[in-house]
C-alpha positions in Angstrom: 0.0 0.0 0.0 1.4 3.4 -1.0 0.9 5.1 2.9 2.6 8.5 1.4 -0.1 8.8 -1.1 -3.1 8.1 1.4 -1.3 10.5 3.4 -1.0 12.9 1.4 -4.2 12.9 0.1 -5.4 13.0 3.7 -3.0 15.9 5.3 -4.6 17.9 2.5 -8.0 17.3 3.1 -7.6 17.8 7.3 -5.5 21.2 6.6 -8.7 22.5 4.3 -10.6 21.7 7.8 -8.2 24.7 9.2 -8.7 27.2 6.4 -12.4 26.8 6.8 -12.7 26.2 10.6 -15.8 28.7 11.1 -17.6 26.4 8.1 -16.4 23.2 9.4 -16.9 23.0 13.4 -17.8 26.5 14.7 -20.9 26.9 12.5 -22.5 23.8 13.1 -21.6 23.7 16.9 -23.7 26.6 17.1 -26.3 25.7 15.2 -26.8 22.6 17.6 -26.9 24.7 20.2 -29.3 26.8 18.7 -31.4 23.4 18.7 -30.8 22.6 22.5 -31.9 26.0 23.4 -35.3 26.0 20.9 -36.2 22.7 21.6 -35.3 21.9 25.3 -36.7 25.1 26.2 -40.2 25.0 23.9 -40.8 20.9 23.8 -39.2 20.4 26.9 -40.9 22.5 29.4 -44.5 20.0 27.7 -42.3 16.9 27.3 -40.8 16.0 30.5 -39.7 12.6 29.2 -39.6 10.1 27.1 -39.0 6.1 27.6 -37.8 7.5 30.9 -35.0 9.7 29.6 -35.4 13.4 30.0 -36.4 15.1 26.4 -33.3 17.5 26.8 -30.9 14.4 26.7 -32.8 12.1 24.8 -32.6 14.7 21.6 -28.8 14.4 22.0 -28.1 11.6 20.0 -30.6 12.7 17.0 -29.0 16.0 17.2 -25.2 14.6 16.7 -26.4 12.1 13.7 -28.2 15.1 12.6 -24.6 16.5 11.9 -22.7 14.1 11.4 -25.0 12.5 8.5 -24.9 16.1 6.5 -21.3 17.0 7.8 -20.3 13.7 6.1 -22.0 13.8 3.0 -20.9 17.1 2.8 -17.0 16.8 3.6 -16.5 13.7 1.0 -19.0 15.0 -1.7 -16.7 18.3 -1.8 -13.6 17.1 -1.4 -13.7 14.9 -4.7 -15.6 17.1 -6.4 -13.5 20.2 -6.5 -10.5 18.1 -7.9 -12.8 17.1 -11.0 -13.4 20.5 -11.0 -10.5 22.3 -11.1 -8.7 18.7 -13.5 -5.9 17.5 -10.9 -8.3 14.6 -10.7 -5.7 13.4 -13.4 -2.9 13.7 -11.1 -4.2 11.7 -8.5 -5.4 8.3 -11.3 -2.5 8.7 -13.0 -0.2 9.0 -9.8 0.6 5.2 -8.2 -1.7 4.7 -6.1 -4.6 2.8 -6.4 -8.7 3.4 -6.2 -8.9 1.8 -3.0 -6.1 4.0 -1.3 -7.6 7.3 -3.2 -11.1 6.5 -1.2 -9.0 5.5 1.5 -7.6 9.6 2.2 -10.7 11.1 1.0 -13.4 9.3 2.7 -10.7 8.7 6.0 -9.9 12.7 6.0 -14.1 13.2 5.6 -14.9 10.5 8.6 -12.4 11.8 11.1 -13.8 15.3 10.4 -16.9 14.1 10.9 -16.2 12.3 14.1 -14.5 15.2 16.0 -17.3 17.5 14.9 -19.4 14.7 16.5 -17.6 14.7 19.9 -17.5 18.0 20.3 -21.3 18.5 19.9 -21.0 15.7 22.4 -19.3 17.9 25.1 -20.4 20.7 24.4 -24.1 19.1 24.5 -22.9 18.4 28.5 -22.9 22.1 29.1 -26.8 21.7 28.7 -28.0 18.4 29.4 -26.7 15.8 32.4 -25.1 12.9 29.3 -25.0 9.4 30.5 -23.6 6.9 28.0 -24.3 3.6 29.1 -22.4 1.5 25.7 -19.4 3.6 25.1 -18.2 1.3 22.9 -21.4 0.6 20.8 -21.8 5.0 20.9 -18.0 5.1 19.1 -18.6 1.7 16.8 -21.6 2.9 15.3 -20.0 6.7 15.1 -17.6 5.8 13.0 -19.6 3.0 10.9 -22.3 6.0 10.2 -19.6 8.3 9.1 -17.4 6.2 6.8 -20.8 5.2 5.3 -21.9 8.8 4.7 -18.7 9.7 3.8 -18.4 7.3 1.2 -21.9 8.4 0.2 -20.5 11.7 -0.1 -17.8 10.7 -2.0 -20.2 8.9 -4.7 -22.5 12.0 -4.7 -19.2 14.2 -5.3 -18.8 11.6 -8.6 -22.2 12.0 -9.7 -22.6 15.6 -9.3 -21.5 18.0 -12.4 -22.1 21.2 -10.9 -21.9 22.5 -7.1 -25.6 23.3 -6.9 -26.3 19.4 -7.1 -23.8 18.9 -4.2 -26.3 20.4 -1.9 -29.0 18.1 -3.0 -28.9 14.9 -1.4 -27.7 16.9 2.2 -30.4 19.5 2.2 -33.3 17.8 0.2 -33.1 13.9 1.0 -31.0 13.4 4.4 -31.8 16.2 6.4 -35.3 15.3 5.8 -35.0 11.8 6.5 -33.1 12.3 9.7 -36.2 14.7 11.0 -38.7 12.1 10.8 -36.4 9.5 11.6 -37.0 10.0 15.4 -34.3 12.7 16.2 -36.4 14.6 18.3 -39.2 12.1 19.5 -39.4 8.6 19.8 -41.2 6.6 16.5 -43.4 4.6 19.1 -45.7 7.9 20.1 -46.6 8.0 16.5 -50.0 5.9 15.3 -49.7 2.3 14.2 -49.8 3.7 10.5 -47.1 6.1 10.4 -45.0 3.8 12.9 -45.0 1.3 10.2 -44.0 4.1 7.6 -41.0 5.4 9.2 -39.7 1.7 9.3 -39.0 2.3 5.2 -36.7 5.5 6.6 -32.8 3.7 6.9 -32.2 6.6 9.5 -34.0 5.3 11.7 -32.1 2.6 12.0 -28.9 4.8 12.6 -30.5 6.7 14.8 -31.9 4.3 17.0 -29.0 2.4 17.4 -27.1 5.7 18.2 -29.7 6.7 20.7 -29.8 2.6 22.3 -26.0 3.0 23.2 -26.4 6.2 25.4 -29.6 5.0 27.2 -30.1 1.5 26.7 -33.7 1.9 24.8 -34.2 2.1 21.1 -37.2 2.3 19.0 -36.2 -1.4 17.3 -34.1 -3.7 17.6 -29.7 -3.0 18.0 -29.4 -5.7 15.9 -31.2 -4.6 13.2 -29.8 -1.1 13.4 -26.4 -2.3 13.1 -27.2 -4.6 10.4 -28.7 -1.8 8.6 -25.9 0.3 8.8 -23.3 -2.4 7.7 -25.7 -2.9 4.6 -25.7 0.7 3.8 -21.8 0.7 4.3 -21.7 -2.6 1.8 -23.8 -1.3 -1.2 -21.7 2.5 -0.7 -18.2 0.0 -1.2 -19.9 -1.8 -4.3 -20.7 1.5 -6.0 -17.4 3.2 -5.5 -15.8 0.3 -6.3 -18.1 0.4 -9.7 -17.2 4.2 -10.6 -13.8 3.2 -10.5 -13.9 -0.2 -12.5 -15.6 1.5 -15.0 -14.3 5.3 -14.7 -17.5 6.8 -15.0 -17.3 10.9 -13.9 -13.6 10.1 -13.6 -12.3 9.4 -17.2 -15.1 11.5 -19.4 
């Protein structure tokens, strides 16, 4: 495995991070804060709790999937996309290294980003809510599976898209929609039989139950489900990259 290359590739990508830190981790700390205040002050003072978890901590974890499902998407998507942009796309395929250690920097620079932006709104979440995390191991595992999935997705949208305006598509139009009514900020069981059984066709509900099971030992279905979910989401994102590199589409026309 060429390391220098994946290194390379991945030094750049985490020093773009610094050039654009208000962007990156400022903005949407405070716009996560801007949801504990709205929501744990307005729903909170009605909603006192729920599955016997107060609402101001039990919107935690739907709050940090919240960012780190767009903040991955978005991190990946752009950071393929401007080098087909601007052409040193051609650099990088015709440098030596391969596809695999190409997605490796990209979607590993896009992750980690993702997953300090994550912990931070973690902490900084503590400055409003008491945070108990009962599976610290299960709350990291599926933190990282959910961004190298959505970073990967990211990095297939960043293929896809020919122009920046459909960059924003899949964040702002599909998953940031999706992840509202995928239970981050009430529980799918208060809804009617009906619409229970509707949200079930919405995968983020899968991520985010899991994600909310390993703080407080309660989820909205089964763990086992929700982590097969995600390693099936994580699966299909592989076989598609893997295919827009076999077959060089976006890359070579």
């Amino acid at each position: 495995m060429n390391l220098y290359g994946v290194r390379a590739i991945y030094a750049y990508e985490m020093a773009r991070t610094g050039r654009t830190l208000f962007q990156s981790i400022v903005s949407p700390v405070i716009s996560t804060s801007l949801y504990f205040i709205v929501f744990g002050a307005a729903i909170g003072s009605r909603i006192t709790q729920i599955n016997g978890v107060s609402y101001g901590s039990f919107i935690v974890p739907g709050l940090i999937m919240l960012m780190l499902l767009t903040q991955s998407v978005t991190n990946a998507s752009f950071g393929i996309y401007f080098p087909r942009f601007v052409g040193t796309i051609y650099e990088i395929l015709s440098a030596p290294i391969s596809s695999f250690e190409i997605v490796l920097g990209y979607v590993g620079a896009a992750a980690t980003k993702s997953i300090i932006l994550g912990l931070i709104i973690l902490a900084t979440s503590g400055f409003f809510v008491p945070i108990h995390i009962e599976h610290p191991a299960w709350m990291l595992a599926f933190l990282v599976l959910t961004a190298v999935s959505f970073s990967l997705l990211g990095f297939i949208l960043g293929l896809w898209a020919d122009g920046f305006e459909k960059l924003q598509i899949v964040p702002l139009l599909i998953i940031t929609p999706l992840t509202f009514l995928g239970g981050t900020f009430y529980s799918t069981s208060v809804l009617p039989p009906f619409w229970r059984t509707v949200t079930l066709f919405n995968p983020l509900v899968y991520l985010i139950s899991g994600f909310r099971w390993s703080f407080f030992g309660v989820a909205d279905v089964n763990v086992g489900l929700s982590l097969t979910m995600t390693l099936a989401f994580l699966a299909v994102c592989l076989a598609i990259v893997w295919w827009f590199f076999k077959t060089g589409y976006r890359l070579k026309n």
